[in-house]
C-alpha positions as CSV (number, residue, x, y, z in Angstrom):
1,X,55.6,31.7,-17.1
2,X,55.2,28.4,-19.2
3,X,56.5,26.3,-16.7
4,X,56.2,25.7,-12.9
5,X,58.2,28.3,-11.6
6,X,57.2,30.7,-13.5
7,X,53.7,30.4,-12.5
8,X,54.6,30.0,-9.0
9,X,56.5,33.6,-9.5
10,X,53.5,35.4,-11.0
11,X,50.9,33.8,-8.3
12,X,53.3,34.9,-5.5
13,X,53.6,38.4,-7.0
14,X,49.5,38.5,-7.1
15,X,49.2,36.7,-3.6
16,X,51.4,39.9,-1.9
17,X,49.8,42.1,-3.8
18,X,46.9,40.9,-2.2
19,X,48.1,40.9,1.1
20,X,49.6,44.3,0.8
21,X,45.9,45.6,0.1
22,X,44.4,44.0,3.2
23,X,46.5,45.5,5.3
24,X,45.9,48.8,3.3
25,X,42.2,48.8,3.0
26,X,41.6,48.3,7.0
27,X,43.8,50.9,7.8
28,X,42.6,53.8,5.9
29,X,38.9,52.2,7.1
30,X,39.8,52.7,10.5
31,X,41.1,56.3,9.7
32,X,38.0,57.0,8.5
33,X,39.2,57.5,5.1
34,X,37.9,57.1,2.0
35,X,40.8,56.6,-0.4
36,X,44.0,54.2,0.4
37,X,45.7,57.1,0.0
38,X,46.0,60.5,0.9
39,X,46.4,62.7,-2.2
40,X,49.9,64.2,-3.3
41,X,50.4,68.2,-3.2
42,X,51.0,69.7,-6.8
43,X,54.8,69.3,-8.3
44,X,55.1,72.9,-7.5
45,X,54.8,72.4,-3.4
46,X,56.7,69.1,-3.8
47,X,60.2,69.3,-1.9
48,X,60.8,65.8,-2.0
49,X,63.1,64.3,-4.8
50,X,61.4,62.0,-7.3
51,X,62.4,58.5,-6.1
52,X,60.7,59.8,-2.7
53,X,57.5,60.5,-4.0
54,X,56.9,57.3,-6.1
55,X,55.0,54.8,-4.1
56,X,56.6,51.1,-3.5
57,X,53.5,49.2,-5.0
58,X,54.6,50.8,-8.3
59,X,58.5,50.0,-8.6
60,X,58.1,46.5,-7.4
61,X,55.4,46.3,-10.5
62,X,58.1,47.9,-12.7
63,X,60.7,45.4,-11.2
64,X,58.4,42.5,-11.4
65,X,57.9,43.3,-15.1
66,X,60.9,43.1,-16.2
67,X,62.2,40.3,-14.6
68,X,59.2,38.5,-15.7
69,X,59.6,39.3,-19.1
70,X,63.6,38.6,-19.6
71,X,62.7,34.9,-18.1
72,X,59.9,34.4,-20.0
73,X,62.7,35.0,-23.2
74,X,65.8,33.5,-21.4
75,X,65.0,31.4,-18.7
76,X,66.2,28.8,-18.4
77,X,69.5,30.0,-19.3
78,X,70.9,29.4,-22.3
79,X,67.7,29.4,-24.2
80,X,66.2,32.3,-26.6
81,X,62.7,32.7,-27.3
82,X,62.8,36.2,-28.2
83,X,62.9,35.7,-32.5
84,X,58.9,35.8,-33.2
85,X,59.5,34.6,-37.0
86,X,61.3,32.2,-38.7
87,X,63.1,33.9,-41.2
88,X,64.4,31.1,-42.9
89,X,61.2,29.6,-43.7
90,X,59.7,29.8,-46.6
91,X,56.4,31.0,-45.2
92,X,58.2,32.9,-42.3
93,X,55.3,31.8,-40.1
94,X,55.3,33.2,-36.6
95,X,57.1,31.2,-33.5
96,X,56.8,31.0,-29.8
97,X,53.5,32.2,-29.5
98,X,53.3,31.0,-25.8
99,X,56.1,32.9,-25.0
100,X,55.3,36.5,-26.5
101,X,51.6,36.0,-25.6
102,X,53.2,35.7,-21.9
103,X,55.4,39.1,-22.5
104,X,52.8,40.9,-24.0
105,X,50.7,40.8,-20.6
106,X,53.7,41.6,-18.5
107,X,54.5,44.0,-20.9
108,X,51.1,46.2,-20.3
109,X,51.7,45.4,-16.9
110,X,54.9,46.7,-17.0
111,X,53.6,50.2,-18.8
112,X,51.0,50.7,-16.1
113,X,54.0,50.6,-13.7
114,X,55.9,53.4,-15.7
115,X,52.3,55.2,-15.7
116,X,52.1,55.2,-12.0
117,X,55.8,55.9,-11.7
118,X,55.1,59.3,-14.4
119,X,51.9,60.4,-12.6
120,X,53.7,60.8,-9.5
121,X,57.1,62.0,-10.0
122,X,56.9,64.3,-13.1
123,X,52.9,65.1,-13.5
124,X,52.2,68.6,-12.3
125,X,49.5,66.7,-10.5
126,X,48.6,62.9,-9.4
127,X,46.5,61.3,-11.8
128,X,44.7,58.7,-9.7
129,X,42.5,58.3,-12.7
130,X,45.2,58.0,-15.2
131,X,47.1,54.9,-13.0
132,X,43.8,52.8,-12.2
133,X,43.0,53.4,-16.5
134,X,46.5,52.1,-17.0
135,X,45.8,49.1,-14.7
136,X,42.4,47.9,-15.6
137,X,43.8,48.2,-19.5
138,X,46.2,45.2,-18.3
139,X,43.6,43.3,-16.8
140,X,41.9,43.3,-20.1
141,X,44.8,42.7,-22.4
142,X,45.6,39.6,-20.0
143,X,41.5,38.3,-20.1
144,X,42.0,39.1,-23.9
145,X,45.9,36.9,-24.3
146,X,43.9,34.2,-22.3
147,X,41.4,33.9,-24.4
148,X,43.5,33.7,-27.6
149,X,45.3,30.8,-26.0
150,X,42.5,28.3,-25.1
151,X,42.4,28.2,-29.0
152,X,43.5,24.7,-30.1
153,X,43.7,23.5,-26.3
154,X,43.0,20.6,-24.5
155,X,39.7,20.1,-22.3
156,X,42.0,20.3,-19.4
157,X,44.0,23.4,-20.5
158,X,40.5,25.1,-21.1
159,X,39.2,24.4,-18.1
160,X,41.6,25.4,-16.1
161,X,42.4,29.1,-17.7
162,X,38.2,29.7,-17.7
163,X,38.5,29.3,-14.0
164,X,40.8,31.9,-14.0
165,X,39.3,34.2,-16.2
166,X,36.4,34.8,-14.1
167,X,38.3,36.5,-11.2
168,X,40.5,38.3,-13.5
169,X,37.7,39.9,-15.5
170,X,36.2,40.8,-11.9
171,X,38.9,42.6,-10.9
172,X,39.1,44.1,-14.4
173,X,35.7,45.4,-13.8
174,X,36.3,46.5,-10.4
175,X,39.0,48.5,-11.3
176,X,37.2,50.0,-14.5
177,X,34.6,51.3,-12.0
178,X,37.2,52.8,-9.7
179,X,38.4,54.9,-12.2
180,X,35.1,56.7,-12.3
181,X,33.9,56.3,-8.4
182,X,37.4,56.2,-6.5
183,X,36.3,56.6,-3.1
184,X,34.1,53.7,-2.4
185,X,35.4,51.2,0.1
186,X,33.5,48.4,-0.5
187,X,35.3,48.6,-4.2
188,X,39.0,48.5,-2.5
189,X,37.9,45.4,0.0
190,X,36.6,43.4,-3.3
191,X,39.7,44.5,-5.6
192,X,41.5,42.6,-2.3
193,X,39.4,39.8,-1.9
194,X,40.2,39.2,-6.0
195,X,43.2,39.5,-5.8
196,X,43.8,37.2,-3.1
197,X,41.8,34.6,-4.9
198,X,43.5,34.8,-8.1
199,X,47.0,34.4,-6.5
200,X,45.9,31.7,-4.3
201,X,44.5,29.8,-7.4
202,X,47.3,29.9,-9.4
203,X,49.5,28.7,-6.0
204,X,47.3,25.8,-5.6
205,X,47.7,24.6,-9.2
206,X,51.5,25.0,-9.1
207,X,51.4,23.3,-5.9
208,X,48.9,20.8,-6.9
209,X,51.5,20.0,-10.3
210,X,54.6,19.4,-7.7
211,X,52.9,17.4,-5.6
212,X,51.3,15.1,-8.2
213,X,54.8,14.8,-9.8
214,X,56.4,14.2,-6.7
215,X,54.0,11.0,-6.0
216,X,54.4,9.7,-10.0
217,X,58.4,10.1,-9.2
218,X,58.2,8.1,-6.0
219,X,55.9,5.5,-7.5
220,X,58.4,5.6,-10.1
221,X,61.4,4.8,-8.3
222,X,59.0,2.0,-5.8
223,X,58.2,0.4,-9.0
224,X,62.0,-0.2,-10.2
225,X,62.9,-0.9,-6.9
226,X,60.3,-3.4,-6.3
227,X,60.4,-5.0,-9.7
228,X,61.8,-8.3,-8.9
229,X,58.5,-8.9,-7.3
230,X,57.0,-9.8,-11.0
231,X,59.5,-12.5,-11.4
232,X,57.4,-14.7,-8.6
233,X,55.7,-17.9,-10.4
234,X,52.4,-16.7,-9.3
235,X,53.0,-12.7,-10.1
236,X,52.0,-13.1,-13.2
237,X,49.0,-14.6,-15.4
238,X,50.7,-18.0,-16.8
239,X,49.1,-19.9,-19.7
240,X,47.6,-23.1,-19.4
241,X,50.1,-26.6,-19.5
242,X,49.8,-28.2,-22.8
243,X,51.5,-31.4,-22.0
244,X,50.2,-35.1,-21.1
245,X,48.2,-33.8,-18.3
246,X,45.9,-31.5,-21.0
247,X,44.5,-34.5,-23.3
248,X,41.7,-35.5,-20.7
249,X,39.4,-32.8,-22.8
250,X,40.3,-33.4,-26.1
251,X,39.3,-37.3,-25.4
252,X,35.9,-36.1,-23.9
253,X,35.4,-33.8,-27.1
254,X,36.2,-37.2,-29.3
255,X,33.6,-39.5,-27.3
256,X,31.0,-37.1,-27.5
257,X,31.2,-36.7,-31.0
258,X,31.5,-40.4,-31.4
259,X,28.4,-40.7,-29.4
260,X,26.7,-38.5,-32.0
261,X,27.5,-40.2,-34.8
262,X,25.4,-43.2,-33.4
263,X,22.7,-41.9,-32.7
């Protein structure tokens, strides 16, 4: 997730998720319904195996997770980031704090997934509860890990995570309040409308990065291919002759101080 592509990954993954509410929020509003989804019977009337009853939203979570995580360790390849202390140091202080701070919020993410996956396959009943719970605890370990890491920042590096802690502790809080009141509508269109804004953000910032190095790249390459341009006698600021033609001052500076003299 530290570089480009990785937060072009996770805003993707947040944009869809996004989109996959707003088309599920109109249609249960048009069916008159007041949850996104209809209720699973009790394990015991279940005929279904347990990969059938498991919802997509919560395996591509699950999936996300882990790849997420194995390319925040390994990616690019070749690389390791998974020791967190440097055993060989004296002090054995802690390492690749960016890195694990990363994990850490896909691994909660992650564990929500396998909470969704265990209320629905092996729970003698659905635990909506449990799964939002599970959910909005992510949220907050993610507003807490971004917290921790504007410490010792930049202005610009501040900025920019602040911005995105406002829709994320939002959605946090919408999701907090839909484990208590589940059936509320306008709750499910907002959770939407954040979620779409916080994958959109972070696509707009990746995007904004490639496009701003794409420019310095092409200015770059105009600048060393354009170069000979400098060599021009008037390109560039040339000092003053000092020759012959340059001692019509100095002999004014010697009259006038001759002229002083008499006076």
């Amino acid at each position: 997730m530290g570089t480009l592509l990785g937060h072009l990954a996770l805003a993707l993954l947040i944009y869809h998720s996004g989109l996959y509410y707003t088309v599920v929020v109109p249609r249960a509003l048009s069916r008159s319904q007041k949850l996104l989804f209809p209720p699973l019977p009790t394990r015991d009337k279940q005929g279904q195996r347990w990969w059938q009853r498991v919802r997509a939203e919560g395996m591509v979570k699950m999936g996300a997770g882990e790849i997420l995580i194995l390319g925040e360790f390994f990616f690019p390849p070749g690389t390791n980031c998974f020791p967190l202390i440097d055993w060989e140091a004296p002090r054995r202080p802690f390492q690749r704090h960016n890195a694990w701070q990363h994990a850490t919020i896909f691994g909660f993410f992650l564990l929500s997934a396998l909470v969704e996956l265990t209320s629905q396959a092996w729970l003698a009943q659905w635990s909506m509860k449990l799964e939002r719970a599970a959910t909005a605890l992510a949220l907050v370990v993610m507003l807490l890990e971004m917290v921790a890491r504007i410490e010792h920042k930049n202005a610009l590096e501040i900025r920019v995570h602040t911005v995105l802690m406002l829709p994320a502790f939002l959605l946090a809080l919408v999701l907090i309040v839909k484990v208590w009141v589940p059936d509320q509508p306008p709750l499910s269109v907002l959770k939407a409308w954040l979620m779409l804004v916080s994958g959109s953000w972070l696509l707009q910032l990746g995007l904004g990065a490639a496009v701003l190095a794409t420019v310095y790249v092409l200015c770059s390459l105009w600048h060393c291919r354009y170069s000979s341009w400098l060599g021009l006698p008037g390109a560039r600021y040339q000092p003053c002759p000092t020759g012959d033609r340059n001692r019509e001052p100095e002999t004014l500076r010697a009259e006038a101080m001759l002229q002083d003299g008499d006076i």
